[in-house]
TORVONU-985197 format. One record per residue (C-alpha): residue in one letter; x, y, z. Coordinates in steps of 0.02 Angstrom, whole numbers, plus 50000, padded with zeros to 5 digits. Example, Ala and Ser with C-alpha at 12.3 -4.5 7.8 and 13.67 -1.06 7.14 Angstrom:
2
[site A,[50615,49775,50390]]
[site S,[50684,49947,50357]]
***
This chain:
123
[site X,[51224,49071,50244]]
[site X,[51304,49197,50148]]
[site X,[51359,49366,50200]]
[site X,[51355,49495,50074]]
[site X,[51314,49631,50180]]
[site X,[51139,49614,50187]]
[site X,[51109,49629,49974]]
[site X,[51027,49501,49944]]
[site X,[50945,49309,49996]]
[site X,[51058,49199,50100]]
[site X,[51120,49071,49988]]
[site X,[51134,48871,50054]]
[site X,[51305,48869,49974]]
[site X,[51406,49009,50038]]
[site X,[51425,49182,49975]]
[site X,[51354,49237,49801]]
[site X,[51421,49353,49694]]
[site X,[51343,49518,49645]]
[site X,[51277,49489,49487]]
[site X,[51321,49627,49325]]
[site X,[51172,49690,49239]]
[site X,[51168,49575,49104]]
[site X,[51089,49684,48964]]
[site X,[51177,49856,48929]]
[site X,[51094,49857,48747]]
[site X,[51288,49948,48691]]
[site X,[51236,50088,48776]]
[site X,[51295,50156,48971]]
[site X,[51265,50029,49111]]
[site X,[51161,50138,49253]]
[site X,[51318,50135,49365]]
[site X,[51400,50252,49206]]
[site X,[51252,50351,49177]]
[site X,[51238,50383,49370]]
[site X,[51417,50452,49363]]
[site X,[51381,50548,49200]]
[site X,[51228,50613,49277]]
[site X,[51313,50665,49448]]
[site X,[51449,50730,49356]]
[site X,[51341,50843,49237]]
[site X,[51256,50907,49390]]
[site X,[51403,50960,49506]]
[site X,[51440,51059,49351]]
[site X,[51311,51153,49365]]
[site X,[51341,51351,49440]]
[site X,[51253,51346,49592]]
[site X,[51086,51464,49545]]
[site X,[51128,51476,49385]]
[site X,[51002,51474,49257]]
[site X,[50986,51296,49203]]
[site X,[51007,51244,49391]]
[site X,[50861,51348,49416]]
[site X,[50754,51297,49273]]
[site X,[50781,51115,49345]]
[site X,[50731,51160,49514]]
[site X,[50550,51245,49443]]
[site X,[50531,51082,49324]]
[site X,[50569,50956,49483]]
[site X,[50440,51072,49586]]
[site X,[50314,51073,49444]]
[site X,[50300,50869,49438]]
[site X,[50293,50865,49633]]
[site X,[50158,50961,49630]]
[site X,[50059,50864,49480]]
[site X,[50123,50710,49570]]
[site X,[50043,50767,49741]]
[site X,[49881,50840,49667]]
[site X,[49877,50656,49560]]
[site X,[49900,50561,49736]]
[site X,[49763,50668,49829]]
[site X,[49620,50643,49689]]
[site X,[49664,50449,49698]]
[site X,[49644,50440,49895]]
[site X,[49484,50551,49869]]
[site X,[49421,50458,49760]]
[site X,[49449,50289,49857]]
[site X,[49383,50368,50021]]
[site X,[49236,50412,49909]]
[site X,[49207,50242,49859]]
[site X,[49260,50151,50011]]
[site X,[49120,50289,50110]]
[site X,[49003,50217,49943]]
[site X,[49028,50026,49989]]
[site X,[49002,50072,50163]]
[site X,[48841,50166,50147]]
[site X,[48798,50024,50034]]
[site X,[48817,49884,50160]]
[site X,[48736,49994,50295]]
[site X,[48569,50006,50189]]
[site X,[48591,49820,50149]]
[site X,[48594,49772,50334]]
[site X,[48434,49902,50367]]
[site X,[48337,49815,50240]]
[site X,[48364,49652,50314]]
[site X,[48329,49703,50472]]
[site X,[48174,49770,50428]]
[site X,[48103,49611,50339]]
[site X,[48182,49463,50437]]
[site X,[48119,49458,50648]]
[site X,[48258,49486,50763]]
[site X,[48347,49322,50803]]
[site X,[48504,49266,50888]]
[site X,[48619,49181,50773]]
[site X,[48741,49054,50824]]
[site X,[48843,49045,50980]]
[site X,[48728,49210,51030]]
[site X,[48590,49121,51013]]
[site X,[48670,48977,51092]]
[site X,[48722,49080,51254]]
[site X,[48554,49163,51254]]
[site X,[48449,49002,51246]]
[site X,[48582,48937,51390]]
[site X,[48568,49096,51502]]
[site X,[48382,49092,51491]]
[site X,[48376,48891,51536]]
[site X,[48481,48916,51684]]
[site X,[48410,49082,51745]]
[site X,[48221,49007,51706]]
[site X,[48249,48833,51744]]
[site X,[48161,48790,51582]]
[site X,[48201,48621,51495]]
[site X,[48244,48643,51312]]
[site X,[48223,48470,51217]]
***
């Protein structure tokens, strides 16, 4: 197996190589726009204005991202709670029309248990 430190699927015939991005469109690869981008931002005066207006804009969308996040596991609680409520009225209604029987190896164990403990013969 291959040992690229752990980047990627062990390959059956030795180490592969890292493969480029293949589609750069003539524009920056990520690894440039990375370094543009981390270069742009070291710029920045430390609480300056812009450095601040970025700060508010990256708080703003963690907030809509969090409030986004909590209405979807709200809502799935909701319906999970629905399909639960659901089921339980399903299982009540059966109850109520079918007579109380054991089913399978329940029944089997009961009909057992009550052979051995009343010495009946079951055909």
């Amino acid at each position: 197996a291959g040992d690229d430190g752990g980047c990627g699927p062990p390959s059956a015939f030795g180490a592969q190589k890292k493969r480029d991005h293949g589609r750069t469109h003539g524009k920056l690869s990520f690894l440039d726009m990375n370094k543009v981008v981390s270069r742009r931002w070291k710029e920045l005066p430390a609480g300056g204005e812009k450095a601040e207006w970025y700060h508010g804009l990256g708080l703003a969308c963690h907030r809509l991202v969090h409030q986004r996040l909590t209405r979807l596991r709200e809502a799935k609680k909701k319906r999970a709670e629905a399909v639960q409520q659901q089921i339980g009225r399903t299982a009540t209604a059966q109850l109520a029309t079918e007579p109380a029987a054991p089913v399978g190896a329940a029944a089997a164990v009961l009909v057992h248990s009550s052979d051995v403990l009343g010495g009946n013969d079951v055909a």
